[in-house]
N, C-alpha and C positions, 0 to 999 in steps of 0.2 A: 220551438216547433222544429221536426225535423223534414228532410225534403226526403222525398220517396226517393229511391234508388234504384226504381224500377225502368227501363230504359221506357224514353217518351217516341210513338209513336205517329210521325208526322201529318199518316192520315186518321187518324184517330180526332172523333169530335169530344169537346168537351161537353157534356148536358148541362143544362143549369136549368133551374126554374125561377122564373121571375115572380113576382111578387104576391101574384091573385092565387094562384096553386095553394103557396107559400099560408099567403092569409087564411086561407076557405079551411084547412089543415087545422092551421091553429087554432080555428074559431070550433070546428068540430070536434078538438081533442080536449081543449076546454068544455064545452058544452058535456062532453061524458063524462069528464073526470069530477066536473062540477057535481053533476047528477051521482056519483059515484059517493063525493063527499058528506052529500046531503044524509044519506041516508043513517040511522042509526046502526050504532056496532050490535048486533046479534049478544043475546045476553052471556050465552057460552065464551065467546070471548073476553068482554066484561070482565066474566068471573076468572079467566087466567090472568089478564092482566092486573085484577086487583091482585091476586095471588103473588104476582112477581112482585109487587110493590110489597106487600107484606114480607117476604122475603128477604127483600135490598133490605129492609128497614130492621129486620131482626139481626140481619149479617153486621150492618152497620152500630146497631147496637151492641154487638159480641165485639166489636174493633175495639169501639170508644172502652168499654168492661177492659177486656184484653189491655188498652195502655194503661188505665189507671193502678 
């Protein structure tokens, strides 16, 4: 870790938040992200990403072709 190098001003408060902010934060960015996870991937997506695997999987078979 490095230390700032920015001169420290004597009257300058430090802010912090103590713990209940801190919590109510977390619990509410879980709770979204949770709801965010639940839901299912849109078919359009789906279909690119089997794409890319289809893909990786043809390249990877040109490698293995290619060494032997």
């Amino acid at each position: 870790m490095t230390k700032s190098s920015a001169p420290k001003d004597s009257n300058a408060r430090e802010t912090t938040l103590d713990g209940k902010p801190l919590d109510a934060l977390g619990r509410a960015l879980r709770s979204h992200y949770d709801d965010l996870l639940r839901q299912p991937l849109p078919a359009r997506f789906e279909a690119l990403l089997a794409e890319l695997d289809a893909e990786e999987k043809a390249a990877r078979r040109r490698t293995e072709r290619d060494r032997d």
